[in-house]
Each structure stands twice: as C-alpha cells, then as structure tokens.
N, C-alpha and C positions, 0 to 999 in steps of 0.2 A: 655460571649460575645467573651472574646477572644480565645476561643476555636473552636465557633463557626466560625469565618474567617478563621484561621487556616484548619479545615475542607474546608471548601469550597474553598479556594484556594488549597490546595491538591487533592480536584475533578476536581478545572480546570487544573492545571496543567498534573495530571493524563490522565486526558481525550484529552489533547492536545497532547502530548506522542503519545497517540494510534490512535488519528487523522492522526498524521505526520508518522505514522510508515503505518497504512493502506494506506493513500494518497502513499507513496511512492512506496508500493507494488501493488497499481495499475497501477500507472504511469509507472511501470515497464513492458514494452511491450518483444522487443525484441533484442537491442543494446548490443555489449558487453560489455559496460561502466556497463551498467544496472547489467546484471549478476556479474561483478566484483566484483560491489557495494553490491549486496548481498550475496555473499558468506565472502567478507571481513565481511560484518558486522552479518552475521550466525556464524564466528566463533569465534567474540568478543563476541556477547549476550550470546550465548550456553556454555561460561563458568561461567555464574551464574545461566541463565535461558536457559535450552537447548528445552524445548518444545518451547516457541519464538524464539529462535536458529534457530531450524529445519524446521521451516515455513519458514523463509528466503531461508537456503537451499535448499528446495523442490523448490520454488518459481523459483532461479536460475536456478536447474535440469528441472524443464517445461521449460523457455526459452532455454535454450541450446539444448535441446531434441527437438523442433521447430522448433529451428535453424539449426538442426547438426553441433551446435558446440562439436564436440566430448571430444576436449581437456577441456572443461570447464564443459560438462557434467562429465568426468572422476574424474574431482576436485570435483565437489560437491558428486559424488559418494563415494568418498574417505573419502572427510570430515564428510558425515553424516555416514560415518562407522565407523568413530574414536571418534564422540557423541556417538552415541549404545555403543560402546564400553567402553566406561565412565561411561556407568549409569548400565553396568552388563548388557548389550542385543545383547550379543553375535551371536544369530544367526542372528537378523537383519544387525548386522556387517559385518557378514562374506559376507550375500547377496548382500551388497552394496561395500564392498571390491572384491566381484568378479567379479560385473557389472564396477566397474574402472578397471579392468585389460583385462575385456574382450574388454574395449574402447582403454586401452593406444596398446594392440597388432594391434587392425585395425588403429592406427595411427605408427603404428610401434616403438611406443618411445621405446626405449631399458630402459629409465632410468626411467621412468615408471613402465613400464613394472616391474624391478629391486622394484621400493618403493610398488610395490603391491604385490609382492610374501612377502617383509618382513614384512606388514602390517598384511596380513592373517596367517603368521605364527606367526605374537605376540597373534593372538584372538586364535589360536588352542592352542596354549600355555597357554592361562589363562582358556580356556576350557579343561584344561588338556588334549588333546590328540598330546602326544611326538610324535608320527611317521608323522604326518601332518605337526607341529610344523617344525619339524626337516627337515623333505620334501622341505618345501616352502624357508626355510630360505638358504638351499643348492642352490635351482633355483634364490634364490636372488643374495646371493655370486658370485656363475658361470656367471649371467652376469654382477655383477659388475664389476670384471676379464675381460671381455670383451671390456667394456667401461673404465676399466681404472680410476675408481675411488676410490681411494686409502681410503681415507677418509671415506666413506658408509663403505667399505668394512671392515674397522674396526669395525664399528659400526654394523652390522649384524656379524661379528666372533664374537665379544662381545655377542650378544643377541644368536647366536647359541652357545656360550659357558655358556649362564645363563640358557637355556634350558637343558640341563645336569646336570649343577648344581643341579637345582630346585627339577629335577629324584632320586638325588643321586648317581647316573652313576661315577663314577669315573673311568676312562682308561687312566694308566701311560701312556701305549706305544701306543696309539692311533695316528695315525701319523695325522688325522686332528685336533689335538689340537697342533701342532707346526707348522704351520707355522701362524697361525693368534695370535696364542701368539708373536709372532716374533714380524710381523705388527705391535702387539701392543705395544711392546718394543720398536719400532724403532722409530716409530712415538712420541711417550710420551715423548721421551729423545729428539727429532728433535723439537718437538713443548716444548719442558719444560713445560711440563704439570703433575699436578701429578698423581700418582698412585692412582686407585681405592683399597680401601679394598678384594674389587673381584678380580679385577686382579692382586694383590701379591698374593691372596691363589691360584688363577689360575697359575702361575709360581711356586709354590709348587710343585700343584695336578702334571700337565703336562711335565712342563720343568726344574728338578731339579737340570739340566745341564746347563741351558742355559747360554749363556753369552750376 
C-alpha cells in the first residue's frame, strides 16, 4: 500500500515537472527576459541532463534568431557548442562554435570574437588537430593584446602552452613560450596564487633562466 502512494505521488510530481517545464517553453515567445531565462536554465539542466539542456537552448537560439538578437543568439551558440563538446560531439561543436563567432564579428565584439577563437581551438585540440588548435588560440591571444586583457590572456598562453605539451613539442629557445611564461609569473606572484604543476615544468621546459 505504501508503495503504491509513493508511486503515484512520483507520477504526479514527475508529471508536473514536465507540465511546468513545457508550459514555460511555450510561454516563451519572444522577450529577452524569456531567452535569458532559458539559456540560464540550459546551462544548469545540461549538466546532469544535457538532451533537456539543449531543448532549452535551441528554444532560446529560435527566439533570438527571430528576433535578431545576435548577441544572445551568439551565447546560445556558444553554449550548445560547449554541451557537444561534453558529451564527445565534436563536430557539432565546432559548427555551433563557428556560428557564435560568425555573430560576435557582425556585432564587432572584439571580446567575443577573442572567447570564440579559444573555444574552437580547445575542440581542435581534443580532436587532435595541433595546427588548427594552435591557429585559433594565436587569433585569440593577438586580440586579447588588443583589448588589453591581461587576465584571458593568460589563460589562452596557458591553454596554447598545454597544446604543446600534450604533442610532446618541446622548444627551449622558442621565443613564444617566454613571454606568456612571464605573464604567468607576474600575475601568480601579483595575485598570490599558486603554481600549477604544469606551469613549474613549463618554467623548466622554457624559461630555465627566468627570474
């Protein structure tokens, strides 16, 4: 008997879930509040349940696609390329990583523009092809340099120097592994923060001189 209520209170609850979740996804016309709301909550669900994930996202990418809202079509494009990219579906990744960077150039975002070259060069990277890898992560850097954001730019010197790594590539005298070794000495010791395991062999491999 008391299995039986159990049951059935987990069909209605169940079933009211997917009431409240369809209601809202129709409700969802065209407002940015709307799109907001689901791309926030595509990219909470999509880390347990990324097929329900990606129905939210798509749902947002129609409304902003409708709208020309570019800026928020470019997010969802972003985000469901970073689910593909999760579950090993790399090429869907890369497709929806190139549709956000084709959106952030016609908005001219520079800093965009920058988080979409490093995005495509992490998936060329787990798809093993280093010269694309390496490509995209350089167009990221060059215009973080531009924009002046010190902070990213460690973080892609970091990720173009785990792409090497990963090759086995080792070049003492390779003058683009010192100055973002630097960056990253300057910063860690600025921020008191500590050293990765990577980044002391990286000051081995690279800067045996450094100070």
């Amino acid at each position: 008997m008391h299995h039986r209520i159990l049951l059935i209170l987990l069909i209605f609850f169940t079933t009211t879930k997917v009431k409240g979740d369809t209601n809202f996804l129709a409700q969802s016309k065209s407002s940015s509040d709307s799109i907001e709301k689901l791309l926030t909550i595509g990219k909470s669900v999509s880390d347990t349940n990324y097929k329900q994930g990606l129905v939210y996202l798509f749902k947002a990418l129609s409304i902003a696609e409708r709208t020309s809202d570019l800026a928020k079509a470019a997010e969802a494009c972003n985000t469901i390329g970073i689910v593909h990219k999760s579950i090993g579906d790399y090429h869907t990744s890369l497709n929806y990583q190139f549709k956000s960077l084709q959106l952030q150039i016609k908005l001219k975002n520079k800093d965009g523009v920058a988080r979409a070259y490093n995005n495509i060069s992490g998936v060329y990277s787990l798809k093993n092809n280093f010269f694309k890898a390496i490509e995209y992560q350089l167009r990221s850097i060059k215009l973080k340099e531009e924009i002046g954001d010190v902070h990213s730019l460690v973080v892609s010197y970091e990720n173009l120097g785990k792409i090497y790594s990963d090759q086995k590539i080792v070049i003492r005298h390779s003058i683009i592994f010192f100055k973002p070794l630097k960056l990253i000495l300057i910063l860690k010791i600025l921020l008191e923060l500590p050293m990765t395991t990577y980044q002391l062999e990286m000051s081995t491999w690279f800067c045996p001189n450094s100070t």
